[in-house]
MARVOTOR-206738 format. One line per field, with one value per residue: x, y, z of N, C-alpha, C in turn; residue in one letter. Coordinates in steps of 0.05 Angstrom, whole numbers, plus 5000, padded with zeros to 4 digits. Layout:
<pts>
n_east: X	... $
n_north: Y	... $
n_up: Z	... $
ca_east: X	... $
ca_north: Y	... $
ca_up: Z	... $
c_east: X	... $
c_north: Y	... $
c_up: Z	... $
type: A	... $
</pts>
This chain:
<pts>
n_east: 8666	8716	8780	8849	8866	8927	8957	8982	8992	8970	8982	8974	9000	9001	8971	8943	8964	8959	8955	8941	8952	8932	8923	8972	9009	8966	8948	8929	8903	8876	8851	8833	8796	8739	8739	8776	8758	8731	8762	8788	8762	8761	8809	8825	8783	8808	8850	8842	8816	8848	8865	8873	8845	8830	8781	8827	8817	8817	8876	8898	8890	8930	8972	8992	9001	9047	9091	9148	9152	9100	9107	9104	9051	8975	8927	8864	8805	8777	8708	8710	8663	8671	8642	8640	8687	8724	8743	8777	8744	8697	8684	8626	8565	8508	8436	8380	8312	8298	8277	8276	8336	8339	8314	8358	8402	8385	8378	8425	8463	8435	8461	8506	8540	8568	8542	8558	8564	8520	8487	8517	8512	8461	8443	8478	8446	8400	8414	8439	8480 $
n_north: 6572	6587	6558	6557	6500	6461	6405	6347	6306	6237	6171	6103	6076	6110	6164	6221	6283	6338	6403	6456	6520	6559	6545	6540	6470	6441	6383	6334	6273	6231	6173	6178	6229	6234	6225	6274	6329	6321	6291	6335	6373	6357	6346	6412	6413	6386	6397	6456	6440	6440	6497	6561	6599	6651	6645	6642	6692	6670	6665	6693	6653	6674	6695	6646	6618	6635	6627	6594	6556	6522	6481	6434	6418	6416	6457	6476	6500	6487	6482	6500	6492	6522	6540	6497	6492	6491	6548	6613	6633	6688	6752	6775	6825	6815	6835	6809	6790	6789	6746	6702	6698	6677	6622	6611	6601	6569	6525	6513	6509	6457	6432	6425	6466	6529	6587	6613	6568	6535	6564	6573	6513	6518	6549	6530	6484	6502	6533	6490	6462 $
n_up: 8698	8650	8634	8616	8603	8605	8558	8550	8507	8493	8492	8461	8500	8539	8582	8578	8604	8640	8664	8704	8693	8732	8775	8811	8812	8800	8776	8725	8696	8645	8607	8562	8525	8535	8585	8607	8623	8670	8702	8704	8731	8778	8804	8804	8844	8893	8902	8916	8959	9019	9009	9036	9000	8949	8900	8825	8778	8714	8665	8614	8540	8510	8533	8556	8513	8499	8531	8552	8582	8567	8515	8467	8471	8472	8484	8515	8537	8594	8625	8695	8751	8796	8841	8871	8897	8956	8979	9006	9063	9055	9100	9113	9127	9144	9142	9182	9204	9268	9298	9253	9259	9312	9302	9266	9294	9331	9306	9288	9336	9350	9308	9319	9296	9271	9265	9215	9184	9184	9157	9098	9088	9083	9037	9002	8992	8972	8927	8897	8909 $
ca_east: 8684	8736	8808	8859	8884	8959	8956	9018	8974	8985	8979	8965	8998	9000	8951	8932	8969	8935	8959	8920	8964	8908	8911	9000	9010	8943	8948	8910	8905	8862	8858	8810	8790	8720	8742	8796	8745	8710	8784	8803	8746	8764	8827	8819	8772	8822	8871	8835	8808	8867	8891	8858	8853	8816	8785	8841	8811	8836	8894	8879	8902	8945	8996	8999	9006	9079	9105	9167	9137	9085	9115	9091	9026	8961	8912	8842	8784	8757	8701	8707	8653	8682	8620	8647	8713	8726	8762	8779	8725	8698	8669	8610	8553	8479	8409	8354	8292	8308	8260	8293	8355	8346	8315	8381	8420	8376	8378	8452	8462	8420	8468	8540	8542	8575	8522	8565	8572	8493	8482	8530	8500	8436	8456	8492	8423	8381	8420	8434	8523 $
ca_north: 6591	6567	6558	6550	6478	6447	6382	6323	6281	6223	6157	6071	6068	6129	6181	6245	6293	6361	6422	6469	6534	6581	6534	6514	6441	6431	6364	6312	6250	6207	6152	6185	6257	6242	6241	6284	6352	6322	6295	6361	6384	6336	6346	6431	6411	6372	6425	6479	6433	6457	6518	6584	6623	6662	6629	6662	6701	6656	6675	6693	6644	6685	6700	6629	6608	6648	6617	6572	6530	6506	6469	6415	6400	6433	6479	6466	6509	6471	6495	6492	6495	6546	6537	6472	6498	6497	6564	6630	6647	6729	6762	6801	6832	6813	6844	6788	6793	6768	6712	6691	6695	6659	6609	6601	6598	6548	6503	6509	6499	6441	6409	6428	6481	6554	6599	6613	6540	6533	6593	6568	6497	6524	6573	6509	6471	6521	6536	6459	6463 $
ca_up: 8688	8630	8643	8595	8620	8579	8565	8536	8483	8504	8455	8466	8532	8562	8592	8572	8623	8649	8681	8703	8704	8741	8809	8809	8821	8795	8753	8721	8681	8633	8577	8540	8525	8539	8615	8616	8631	8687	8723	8712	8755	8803	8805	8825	8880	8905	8899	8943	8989	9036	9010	9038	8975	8925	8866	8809	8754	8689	8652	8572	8533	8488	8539	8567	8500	8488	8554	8543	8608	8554	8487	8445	8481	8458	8502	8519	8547	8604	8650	8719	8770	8815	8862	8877	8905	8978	8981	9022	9068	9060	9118	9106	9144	9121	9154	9190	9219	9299	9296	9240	9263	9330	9292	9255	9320	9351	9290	9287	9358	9356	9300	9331	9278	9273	9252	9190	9173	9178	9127	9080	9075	9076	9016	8983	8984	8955	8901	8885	8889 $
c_east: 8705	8756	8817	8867	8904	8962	8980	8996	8990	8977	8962	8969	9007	8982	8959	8935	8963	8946	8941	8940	8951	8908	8949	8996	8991	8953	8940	8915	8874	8868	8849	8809	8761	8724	8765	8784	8733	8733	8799	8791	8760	8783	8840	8805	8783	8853	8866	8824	8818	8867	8861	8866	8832	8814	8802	8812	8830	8841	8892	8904	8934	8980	9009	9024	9045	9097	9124	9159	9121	9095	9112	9074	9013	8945	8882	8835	8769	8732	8690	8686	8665	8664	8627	8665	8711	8758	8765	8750	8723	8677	8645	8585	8522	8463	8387	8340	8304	8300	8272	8324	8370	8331	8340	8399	8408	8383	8406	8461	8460	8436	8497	8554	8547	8548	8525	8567	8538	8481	8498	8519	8469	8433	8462	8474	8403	8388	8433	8467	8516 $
c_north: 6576	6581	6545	6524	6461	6421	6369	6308	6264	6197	6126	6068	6091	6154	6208	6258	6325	6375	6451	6502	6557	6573	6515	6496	6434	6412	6342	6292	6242	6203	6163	6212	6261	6246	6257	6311	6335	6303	6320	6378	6368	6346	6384	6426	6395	6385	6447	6464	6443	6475	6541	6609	6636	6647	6647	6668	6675	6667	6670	6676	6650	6691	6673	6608	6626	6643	6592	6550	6522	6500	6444	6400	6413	6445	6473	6479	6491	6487	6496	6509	6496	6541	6514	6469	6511	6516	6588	6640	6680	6735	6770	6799	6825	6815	6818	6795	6773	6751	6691	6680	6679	6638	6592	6586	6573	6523	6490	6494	6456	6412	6409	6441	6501	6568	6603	6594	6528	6554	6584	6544	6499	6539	6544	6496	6490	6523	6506	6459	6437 $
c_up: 8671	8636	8620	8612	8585	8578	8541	8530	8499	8488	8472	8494	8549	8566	8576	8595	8616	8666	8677	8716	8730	8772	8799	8823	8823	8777	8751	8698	8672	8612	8562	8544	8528	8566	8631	8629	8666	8715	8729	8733	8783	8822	8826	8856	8897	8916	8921	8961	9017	9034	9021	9019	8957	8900	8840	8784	8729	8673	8626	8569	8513	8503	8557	8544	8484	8514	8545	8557	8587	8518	8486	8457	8465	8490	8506	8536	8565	8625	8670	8740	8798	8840	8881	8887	8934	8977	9002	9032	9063	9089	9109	9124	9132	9146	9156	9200	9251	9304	9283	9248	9289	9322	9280	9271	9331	9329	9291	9313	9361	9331	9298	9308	9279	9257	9219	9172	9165	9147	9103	9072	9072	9037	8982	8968	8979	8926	8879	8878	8905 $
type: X	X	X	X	X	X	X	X	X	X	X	X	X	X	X	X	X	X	X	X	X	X	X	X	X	X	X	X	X	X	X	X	X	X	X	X	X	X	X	X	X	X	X	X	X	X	X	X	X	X	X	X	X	X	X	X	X	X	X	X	X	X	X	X	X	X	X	X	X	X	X	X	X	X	X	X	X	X	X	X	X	X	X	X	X	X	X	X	X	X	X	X	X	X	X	X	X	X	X	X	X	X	X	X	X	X	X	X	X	X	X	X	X	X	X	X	X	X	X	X	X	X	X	X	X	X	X	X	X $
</pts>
């Protein structure tokens, strides 16, 4: 998903600084702009690791860009693998066959695992996050 992220050019001896308004007191660094996208990732999943929250919707650039909080940097589209973000669990109710499902239990069981915590890294490794 792309996020507007604000960044302070930064020159010979100093970094290339990164805020990520979408996730506050998100912020990042590098020397270079080839790895400034891929600390910026970093940098969110380091961000929600703790927090119990909702991944935000990202905020259009147009009204970030008339904010007095952002002057004389530039703006940059980065985009963050959301999937990758340990964030607010949701409840929800999903239909198994019982075989199946004490299968699940026993597996879980068997590796000091919540049933929900089994399904989720099962889920994780299928779809390859």
């Amino acid at each position: 998903m792309l996020f507007p992220v604000y960044v302070h050019t930064g020159d010979d001896t100093h970094a290339h600084g990164a805020e990520v308004p979408d996730f506050p007191g998100c912020f990042s660094a590098a020397d270079n702009w080839d790895a400034l996208a891929g600390n910026i990732q970093e940098a969110v999943e380091l961000h929600c690791e703790d927090e119990d929250m909702a991944v935000p919707a990202p905020t259009s650039l147009g009204k970030l860009m008339g904010s007095p909080d952002y002057q004389g940097g530039i703006w940059m589209m980065v985009d963050i693998d959301t999937g990758k973000l340990r964030t607010k669990s949701v409840r929800l109710n999903v239909s198994l066959p019982e075989g199946l499902l004490r299968r699940i239990d026993d597996e879980a069981k068997i590796r000091h695992m919540s049933r929900s915590a089994f399904l989720a890294m099962s889920a994780q490794r299928e779809l390859g996050a």
